[in-house]
C-alpha positions in Angstrom: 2.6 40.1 -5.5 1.4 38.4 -8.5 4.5 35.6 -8.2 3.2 35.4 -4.2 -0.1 34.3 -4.9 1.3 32.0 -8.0 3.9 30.2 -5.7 0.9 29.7 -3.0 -1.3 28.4 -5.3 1.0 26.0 -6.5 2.3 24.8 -3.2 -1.9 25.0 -2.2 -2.6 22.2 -5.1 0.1 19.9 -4.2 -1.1 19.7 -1.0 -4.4 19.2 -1.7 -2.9 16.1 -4.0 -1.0 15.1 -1.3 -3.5 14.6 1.2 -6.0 13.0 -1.3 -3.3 10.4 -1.8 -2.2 9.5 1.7 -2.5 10.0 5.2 0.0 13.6 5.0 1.8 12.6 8.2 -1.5 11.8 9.7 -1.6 7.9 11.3 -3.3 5.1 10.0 -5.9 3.6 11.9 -4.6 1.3 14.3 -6.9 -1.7 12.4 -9.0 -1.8 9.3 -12.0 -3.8 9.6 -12.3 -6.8 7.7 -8.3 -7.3 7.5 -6.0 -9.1 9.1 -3.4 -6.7 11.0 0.2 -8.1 10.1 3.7 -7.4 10.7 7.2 -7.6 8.7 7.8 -10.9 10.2 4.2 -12.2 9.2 4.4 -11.2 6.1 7.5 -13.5 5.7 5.3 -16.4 7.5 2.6 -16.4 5.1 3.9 -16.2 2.1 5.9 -19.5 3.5 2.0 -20.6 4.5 0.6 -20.2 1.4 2.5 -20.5 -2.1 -1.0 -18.4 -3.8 0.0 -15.5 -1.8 -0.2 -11.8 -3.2 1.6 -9.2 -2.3 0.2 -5.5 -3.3 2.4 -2.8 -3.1 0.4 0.5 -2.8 2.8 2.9 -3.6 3.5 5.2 -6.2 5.6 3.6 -8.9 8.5 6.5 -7.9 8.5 4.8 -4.6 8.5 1.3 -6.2 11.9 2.3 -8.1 13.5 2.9 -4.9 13.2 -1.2 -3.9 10.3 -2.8 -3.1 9.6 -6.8 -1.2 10.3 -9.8 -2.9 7.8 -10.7 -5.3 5.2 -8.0 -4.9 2.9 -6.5 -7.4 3.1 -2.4 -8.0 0.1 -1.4 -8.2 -0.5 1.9 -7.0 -3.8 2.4 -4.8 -5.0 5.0 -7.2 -4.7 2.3 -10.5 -6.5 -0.2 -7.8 -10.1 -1.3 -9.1 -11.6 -4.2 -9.8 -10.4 -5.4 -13.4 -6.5 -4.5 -12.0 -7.1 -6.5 -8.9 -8.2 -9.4 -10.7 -5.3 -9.6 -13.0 -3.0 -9.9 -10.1 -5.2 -11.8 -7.4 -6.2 -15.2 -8.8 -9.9 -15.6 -7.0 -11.4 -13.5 -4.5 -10.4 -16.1 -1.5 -6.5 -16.1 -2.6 -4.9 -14.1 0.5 -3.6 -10.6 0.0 -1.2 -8.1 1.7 -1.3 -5.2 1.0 1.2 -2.5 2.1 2.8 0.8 1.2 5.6 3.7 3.0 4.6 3.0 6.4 1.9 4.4 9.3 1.7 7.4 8.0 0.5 6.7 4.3 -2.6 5.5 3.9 -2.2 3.6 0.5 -2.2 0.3 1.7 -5.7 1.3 3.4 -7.3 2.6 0.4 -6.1 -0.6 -1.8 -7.5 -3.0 1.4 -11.1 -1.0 1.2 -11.6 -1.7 -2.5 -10.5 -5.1 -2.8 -13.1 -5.9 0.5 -15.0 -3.8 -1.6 -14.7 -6.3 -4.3 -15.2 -9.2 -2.0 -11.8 -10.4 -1.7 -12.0 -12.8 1.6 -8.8 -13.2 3.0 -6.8 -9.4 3.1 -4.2 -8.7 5.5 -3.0 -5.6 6.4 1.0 -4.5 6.3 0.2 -1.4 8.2 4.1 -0.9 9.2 4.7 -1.3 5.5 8.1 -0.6 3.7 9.3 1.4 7.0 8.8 -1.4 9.2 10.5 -3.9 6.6 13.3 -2.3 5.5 13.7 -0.8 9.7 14.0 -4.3 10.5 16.8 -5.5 8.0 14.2 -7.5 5.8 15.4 -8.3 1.6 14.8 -5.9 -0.3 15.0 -6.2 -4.1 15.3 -2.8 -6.5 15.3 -3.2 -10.6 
């Protein structure tokens, strides 16, 4: 009995840190107020419109080791704070995407929510994230 309650327990916290850390198979939000809903495709479009522009990669550095997009930045929604955003985002009006696994992680959200937080004017919102790019054949780069 004693092993019972020890295995639930265990499997009880890492649920718990599971869905403080994401969505846990729940959606997203369809749109997150104050950003800029974008796809894989405008993701590619932007960067080509702007040469400033940041891309955030939300996800746990285990996920990042697995390939990530061109040129993003790991950092992981929970390292995300003020001081880390503004070593990787040049001035609060430089644009920023910010994405992580897909609709059913809510990384990329959390990330978003602090840097509007922060005041960060021009955000935009991979919500299809690394599902979407890598379901639609976009480069991928892995080191």
């Amino acid at each position: 009995m004693k092993f019972v309650s020890t295995v639930f327990a265990g499997l009880a916290a890492m649920m718990m840190l599971v869905s403080s850390s994401s969505y846990a198979g729940e959606l997203t939000p369809e749109k997150l107020a104050g950003t800029t809903l974008v796809s894989a495709e405008d993701v590619i479009d932007l960067v080509g419109q702007h040469a400033d522009m940041v891309i955030i990669d939300a996800r746990k550095n285990s996920d990042r080791l697995k390939g990530y997009i061109e040129g993003s930045v790991g950092l992981p929604n929970t390292e995300t704070n003020a001081t880390s955003l503004a070593k990787h985002v040049t001035s609060k009006s430089t644009p920023v995407v910010f994405y992580c696994n897909g609709v059913k992680c809510g990384r990329s959200v959390k990330s978003a929510k602090i840097a509007l937080a922060e005041g960060y004017s021009k955000v935009y919102w991979f919500r299809g994230g690394w599902d979407e790019w890598t379901g639609k054949g976009m480069p991928v780069t892995k080191d």
